[in-house]
C-alpha positions as CSV (number, residue, x, y, z in Angstrom):
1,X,-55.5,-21.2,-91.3
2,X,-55.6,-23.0,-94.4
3,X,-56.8,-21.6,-97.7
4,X,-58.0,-24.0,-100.3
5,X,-58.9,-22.4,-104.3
6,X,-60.3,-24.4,-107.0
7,X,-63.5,-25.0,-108.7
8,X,-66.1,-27.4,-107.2
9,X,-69.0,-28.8,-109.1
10,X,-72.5,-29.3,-107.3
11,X,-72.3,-31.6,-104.3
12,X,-68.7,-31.7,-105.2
13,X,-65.9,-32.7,-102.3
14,X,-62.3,-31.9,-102.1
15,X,-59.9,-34.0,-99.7
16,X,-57.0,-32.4,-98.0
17,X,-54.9,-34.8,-96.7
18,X,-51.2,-32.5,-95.1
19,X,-50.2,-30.3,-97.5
20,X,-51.6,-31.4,-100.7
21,X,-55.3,-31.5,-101.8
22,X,-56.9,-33.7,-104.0
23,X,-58.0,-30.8,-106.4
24,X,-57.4,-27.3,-106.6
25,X,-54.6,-25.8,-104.9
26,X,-53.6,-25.2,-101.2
27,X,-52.0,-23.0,-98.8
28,X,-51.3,-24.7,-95.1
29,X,-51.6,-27.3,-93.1
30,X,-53.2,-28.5,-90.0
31,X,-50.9,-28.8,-87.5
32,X,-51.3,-32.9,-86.4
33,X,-52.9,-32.6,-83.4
34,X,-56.9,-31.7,-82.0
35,X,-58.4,-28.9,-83.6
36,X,-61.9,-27.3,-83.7
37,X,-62.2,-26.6,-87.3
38,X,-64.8,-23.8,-89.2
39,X,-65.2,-23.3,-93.1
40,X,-65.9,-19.4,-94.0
41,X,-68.2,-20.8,-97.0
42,X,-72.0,-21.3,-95.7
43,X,-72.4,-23.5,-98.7
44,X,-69.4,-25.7,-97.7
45,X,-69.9,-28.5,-95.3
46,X,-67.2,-30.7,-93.6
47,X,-67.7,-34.0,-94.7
48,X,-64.8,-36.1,-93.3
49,X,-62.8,-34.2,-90.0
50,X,-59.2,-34.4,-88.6
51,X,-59.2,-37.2,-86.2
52,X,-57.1,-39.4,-84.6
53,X,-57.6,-42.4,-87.2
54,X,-56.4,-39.9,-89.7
55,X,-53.5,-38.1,-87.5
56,X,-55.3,-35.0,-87.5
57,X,-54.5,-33.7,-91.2
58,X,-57.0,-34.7,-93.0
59,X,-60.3,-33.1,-94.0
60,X,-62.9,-33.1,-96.5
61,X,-65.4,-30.6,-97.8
62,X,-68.4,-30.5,-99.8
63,X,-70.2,-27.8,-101.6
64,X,-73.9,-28.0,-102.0
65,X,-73.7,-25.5,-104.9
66,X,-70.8,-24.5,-108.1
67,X,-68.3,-22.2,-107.1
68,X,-65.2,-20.9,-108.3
69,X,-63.0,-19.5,-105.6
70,X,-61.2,-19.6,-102.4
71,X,-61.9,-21.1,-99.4
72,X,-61.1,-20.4,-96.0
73,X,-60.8,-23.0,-93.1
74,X,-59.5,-21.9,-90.0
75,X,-58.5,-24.3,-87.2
76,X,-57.9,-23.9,-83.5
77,X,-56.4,-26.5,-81.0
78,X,-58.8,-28.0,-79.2
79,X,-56.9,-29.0,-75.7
């Protein structure tokens, strides 16, 4: 599980790339390998997913509305 707070504007996309992200602060990583990922915001979508080309730890999110607050992804590996 990785938890991701910050602030997001409108339409607004944070990148986490291991175990930094490119706004807001973080809490876990994705473990490097296949995952099944879901996002516990309804107004988040995943944008970019873990894949090989991006050795599995990286992710992007956008919001289609403001909001101030955490954000729970949870992964699972996919097999």
């Amino acid at each position: 599980m990785i938890v991701w707070s910050g602030q997001l504007e409108k339409e607004g996309s944070v990148t986490i790339d291991g175990g930094t992200a490119s706004l807001g602060t973080l809490q876990g990583v994705l473990p490097g390998v296949p995952v099944s990922i879901e996002v516990d915001a309804k107004d988040v979508g995943l944008i970019e997913s873990p894949r090989a080309s991006n050795g599995f730890k990286k992710l992007t999110l956008r919001s289609h509305k403001k909001r101030n607050g955490p954000i729970t992804i949870r992964w699972k590996i996919v097999k």
